[in-house]
N, C-alpha and C positions, 0 to 999 in steps of 0.2 A: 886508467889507474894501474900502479904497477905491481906485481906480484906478490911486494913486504906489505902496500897498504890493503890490499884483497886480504891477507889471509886477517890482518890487525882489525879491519870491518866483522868479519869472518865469527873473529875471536871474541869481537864486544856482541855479538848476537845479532847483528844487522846484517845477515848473510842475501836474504830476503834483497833486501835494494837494491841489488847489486842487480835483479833482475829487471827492474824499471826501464825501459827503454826513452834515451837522452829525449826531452821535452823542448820543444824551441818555443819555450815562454819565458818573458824578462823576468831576470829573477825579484824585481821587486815586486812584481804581481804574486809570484809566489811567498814571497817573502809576506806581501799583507794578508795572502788567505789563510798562512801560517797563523800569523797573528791575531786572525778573526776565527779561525777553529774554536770551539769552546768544548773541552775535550769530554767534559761532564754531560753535557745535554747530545753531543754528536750535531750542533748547530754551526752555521758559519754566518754569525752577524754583520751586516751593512749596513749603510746609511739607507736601502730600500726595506730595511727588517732583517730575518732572518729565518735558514730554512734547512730541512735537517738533512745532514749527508751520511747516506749507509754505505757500507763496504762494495755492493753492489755496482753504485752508482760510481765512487772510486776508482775501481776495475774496468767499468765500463770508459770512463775519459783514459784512465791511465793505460789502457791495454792488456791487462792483467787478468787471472782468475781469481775472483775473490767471490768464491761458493765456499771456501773452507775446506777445498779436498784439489789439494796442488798438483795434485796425478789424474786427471779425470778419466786417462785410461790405465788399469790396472798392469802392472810390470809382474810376470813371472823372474823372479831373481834367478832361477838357476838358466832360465835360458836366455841369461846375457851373456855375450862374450865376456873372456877377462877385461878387455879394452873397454866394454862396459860398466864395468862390475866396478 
């Protein structure tokens, strides 16, 4: 992605995504889980039923931390470098 649409993602508050690491699944498979989300109940219905998906479990296929604490080791800010900082 290139620098103008980074920061344009950035800007609409999807900055988050940007950390997902590229998935090698068709995107019609994602495209129907998309579509079978039910964004009210946290269900993802099929033709075998349906069964509920928590943030946890999301994190855990997608590679991600989703405990709700994005830092899980705490950063002293003054002792970053500027290149840091």
């Amino acid at each position: 992605m290139s620098n103008e649409k980074k920061i344009i993602v950035r800007n609409l508050g999807f900055g988050g995504l940007m950390h997902i690491p590229p998935l090698r699944v068709h995107h019609k498979i994602l495209k129907e889980l998309a579509n079978s989300f039910k964004l009210g109940k946290n269900t993802v219905e099929t033709g075998y039923g349906s069964f509920r998906v928590r943030p946890r479990t999301i994190g855990a296929a997608l590679g991600l931390n989703a405990s709700g604490d994005l830092l899980p080791q705490k950063v002293n800010y003054k002792d970053l470098s500027e290149d840091n900082k």
